[in-house]
C-alpha positions in Angstrom: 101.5 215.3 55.4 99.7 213.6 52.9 95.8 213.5 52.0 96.1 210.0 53.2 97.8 210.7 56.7 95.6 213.8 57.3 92.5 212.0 56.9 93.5 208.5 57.6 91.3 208.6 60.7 88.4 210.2 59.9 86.2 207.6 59.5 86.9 205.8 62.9 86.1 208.6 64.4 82.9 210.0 63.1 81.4 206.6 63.6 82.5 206.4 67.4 81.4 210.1 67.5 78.2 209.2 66.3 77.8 206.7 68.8 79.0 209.3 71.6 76.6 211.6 70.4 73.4 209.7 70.7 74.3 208.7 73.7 74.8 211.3 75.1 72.3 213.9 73.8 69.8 211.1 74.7 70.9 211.1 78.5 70.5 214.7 78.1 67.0 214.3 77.1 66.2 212.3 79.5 67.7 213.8 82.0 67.2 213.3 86.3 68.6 209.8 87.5 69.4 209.1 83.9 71.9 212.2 83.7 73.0 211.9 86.6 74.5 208.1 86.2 75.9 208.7 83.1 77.9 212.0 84.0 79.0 210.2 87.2 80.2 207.2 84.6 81.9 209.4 82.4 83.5 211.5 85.4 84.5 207.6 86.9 86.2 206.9 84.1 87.9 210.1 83.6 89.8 209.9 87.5 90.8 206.0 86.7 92.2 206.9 83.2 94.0 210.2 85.1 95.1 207.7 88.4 96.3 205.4 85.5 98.2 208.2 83.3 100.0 209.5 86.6 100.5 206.0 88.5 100.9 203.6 85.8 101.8 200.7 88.2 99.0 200.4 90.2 96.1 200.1 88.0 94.0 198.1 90.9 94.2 201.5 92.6 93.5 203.2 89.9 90.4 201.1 89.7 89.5 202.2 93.1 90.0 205.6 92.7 87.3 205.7 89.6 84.9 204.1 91.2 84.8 206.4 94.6 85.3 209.4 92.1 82.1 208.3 89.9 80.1 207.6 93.5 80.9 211.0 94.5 80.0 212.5 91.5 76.4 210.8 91.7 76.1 211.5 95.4 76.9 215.3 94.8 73.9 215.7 92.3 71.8 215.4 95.3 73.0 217.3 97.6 73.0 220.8 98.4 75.6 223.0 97.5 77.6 223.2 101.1 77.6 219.1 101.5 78.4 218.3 97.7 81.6 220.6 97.8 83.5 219.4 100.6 82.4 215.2 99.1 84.0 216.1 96.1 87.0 218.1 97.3 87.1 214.6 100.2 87.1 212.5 96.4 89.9 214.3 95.0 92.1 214.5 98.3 91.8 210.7 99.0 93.6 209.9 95.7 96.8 211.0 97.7 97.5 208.0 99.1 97.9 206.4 95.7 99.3 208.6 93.8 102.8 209.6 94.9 104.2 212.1 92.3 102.6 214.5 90.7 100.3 215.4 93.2 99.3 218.5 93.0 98.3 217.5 89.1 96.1 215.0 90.4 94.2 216.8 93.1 93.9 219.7 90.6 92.7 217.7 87.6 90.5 215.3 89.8 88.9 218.1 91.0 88.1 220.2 88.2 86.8 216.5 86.5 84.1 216.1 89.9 83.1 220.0 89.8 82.9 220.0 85.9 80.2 216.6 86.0 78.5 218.6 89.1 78.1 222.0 87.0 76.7 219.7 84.4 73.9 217.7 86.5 73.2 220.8 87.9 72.8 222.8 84.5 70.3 219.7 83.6 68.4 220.3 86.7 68.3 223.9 87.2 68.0 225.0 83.8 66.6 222.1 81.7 67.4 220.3 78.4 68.1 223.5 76.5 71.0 224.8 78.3 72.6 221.8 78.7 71.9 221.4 75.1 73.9 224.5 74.5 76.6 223.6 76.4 77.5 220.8 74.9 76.6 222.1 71.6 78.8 225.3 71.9 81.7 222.2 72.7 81.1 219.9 70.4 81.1 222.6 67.6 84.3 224.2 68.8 85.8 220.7 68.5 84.5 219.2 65.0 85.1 223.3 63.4 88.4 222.6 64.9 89.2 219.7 64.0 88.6 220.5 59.5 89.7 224.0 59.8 93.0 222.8 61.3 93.2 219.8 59.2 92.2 222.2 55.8 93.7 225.0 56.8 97.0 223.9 58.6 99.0 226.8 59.4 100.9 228.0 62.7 100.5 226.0 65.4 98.6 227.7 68.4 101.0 226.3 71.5 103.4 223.8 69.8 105.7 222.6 73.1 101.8 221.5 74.8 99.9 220.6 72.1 101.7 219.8 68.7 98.6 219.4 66.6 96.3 221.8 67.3 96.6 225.2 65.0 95.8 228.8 65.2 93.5 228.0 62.4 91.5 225.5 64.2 91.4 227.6 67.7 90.0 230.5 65.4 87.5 227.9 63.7 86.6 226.8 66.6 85.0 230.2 68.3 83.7 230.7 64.8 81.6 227.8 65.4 80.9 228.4 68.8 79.5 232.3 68.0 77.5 230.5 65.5 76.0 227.9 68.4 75.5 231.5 70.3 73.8 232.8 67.6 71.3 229.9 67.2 70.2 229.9 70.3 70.1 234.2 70.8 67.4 233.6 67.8 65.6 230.4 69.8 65.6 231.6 73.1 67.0 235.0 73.6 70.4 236.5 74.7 71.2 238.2 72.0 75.1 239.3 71.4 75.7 238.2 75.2 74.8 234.8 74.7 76.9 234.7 71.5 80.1 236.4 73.3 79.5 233.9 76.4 79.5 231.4 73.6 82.9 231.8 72.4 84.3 232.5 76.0 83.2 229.1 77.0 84.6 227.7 73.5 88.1 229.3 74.5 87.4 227.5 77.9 86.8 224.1 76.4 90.4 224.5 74.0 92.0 225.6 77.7 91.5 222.2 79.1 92.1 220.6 76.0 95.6 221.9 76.1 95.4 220.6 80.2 95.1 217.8 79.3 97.5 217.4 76.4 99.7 218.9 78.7 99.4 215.8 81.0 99.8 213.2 78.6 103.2 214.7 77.1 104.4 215.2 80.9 103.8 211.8 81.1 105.1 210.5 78.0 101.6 209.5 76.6 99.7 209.6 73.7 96.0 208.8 74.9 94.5 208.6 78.4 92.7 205.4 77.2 91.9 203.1 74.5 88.3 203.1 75.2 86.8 205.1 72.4 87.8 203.9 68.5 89.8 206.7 66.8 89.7 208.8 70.1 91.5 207.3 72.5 90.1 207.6 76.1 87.0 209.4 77.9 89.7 212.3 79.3 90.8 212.8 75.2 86.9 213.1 74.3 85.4 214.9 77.0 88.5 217.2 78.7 87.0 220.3 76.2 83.5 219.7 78.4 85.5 220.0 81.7 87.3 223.4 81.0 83.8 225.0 79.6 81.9 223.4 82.7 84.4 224.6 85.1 84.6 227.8 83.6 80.4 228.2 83.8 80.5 227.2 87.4 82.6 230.0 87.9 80.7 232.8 85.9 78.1 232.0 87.1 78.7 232.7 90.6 79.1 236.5 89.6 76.3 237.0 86.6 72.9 235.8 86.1 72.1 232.5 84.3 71.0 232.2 81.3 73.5 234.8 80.3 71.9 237.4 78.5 68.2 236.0 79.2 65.7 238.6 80.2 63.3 236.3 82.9 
């Protein structure tokens, strides 16, 4: 591959990065009904691009489908635990009646797209602007380191049939980062090795749905779930590294203390 190839779109996509990034770490910021709308965007747009990927023909259904997926995701950030469950299990189930193959991909994905935005607006509530900070910090990181050191580096690749790009240099680079995220915040606000070693667990997690979703798109014959975001295709290509970490936090954390690590 040639310097030109490798790097051809680099620019593209720091500048739509950019633009992702203030946007979002100012949502964060601000945080209650602000949060809340844009995670319940982000997750509508994730189920329309998926209804679209997996029923191509009927994009007014896919439509439809975003729209009751992104209303249950707002509704569920104000609900208690035992009502918002079963509304966005009732999100993901309803899709059924459009999407006639592949189901079992669609209820699973759907589903892990609603409880990932839930873990989020409930990290944000629960736990402040920090942790959600580090969250999305520990993912980002994973994803940039991952992206040079598998572009410098090159190498083996780390699941070749799934994912044809992505190396065991970049996976490595990626936790690298990630324990270094840890590590920054073990100094700001305590944690110590846990919170680093939590750190690169969630960064494996956030690679994990990454491969998910790649796995999707070559099932399915293609390349992006969208063409929404300049140089980085859809919401589902940008933001599927935030649903396997959020998913995976949900679940840790209904067996250990959070923050991990933290004395109170």
């Amino acid at each position: 591959m040639s310097t030109a190839d490798r790097w051809g779109d680099l620019a593209l996509r720091m500048g739509s990065g950019a633009v992702m990034l203030a946007v979002g770490l100012g949502s964060v910021a601000l945080g209650g009904a602000v949060f809340h709308v844009f995670i319940a965007l982000v997750c509508g747009t994730m189920v329309w691009e998926l209804a679209r990927m997996l029923s191509p023909a009927r994009n007014g259904g896919a439509l439809a489908l975003g729209v009751l997926g992104g209303a249950a995701s707002l509704a569920a950030g104000y609900l208690p635990v035992g009502s918002a469950l079963p509304l966005l299990a009732a999100a993901a189930l309803s899709g059924l009646a459009l999407v006639r193959a592949h189901r079992a991909v669609w209820v699973a994905f759907t589903l892990a797209v609603l409880l990932a935005g839930w873990e989020m607006t409930t990290l944000r509530d629960d736990f402040g602007f920090v942790w959600m900070l580090w969250l999305a910090l520990v993912v980002v990181a994973t994803d940039v380191a991952g992206y040079f050191a598998g572009r410098l580096i090159g190498g083996p690749k780390f699941w070749p049939r799934v994912s044809p790009k992505k190396t065991w240099a970049g996976t490595l680079g990626g936790w690298v980062a990630a324990a270094a995220v840890g590590a920054g915040f073990a100094v700001w606000h305590g944690g110590g090795v846990v919170i680093v070693a939590v750190s690169v667990v969630l960064s494996f997690a956030s690679q994990l749905g990454d491969i998910a979703e790649s796995a999707i798109k070559r099932k399915m014959g293609v390349k992006d779930s969208s063409a929404l975001i300049p140089g980085h295709g859809g919401v589902l290509d940008r933001f599927d590294g935030m649903l396997g970490a959020s998913v995976f936090l949900l679940v840790a954390t209904a067996f250990v203390a959070f923050p991990p690590g933290v004395v109170p």
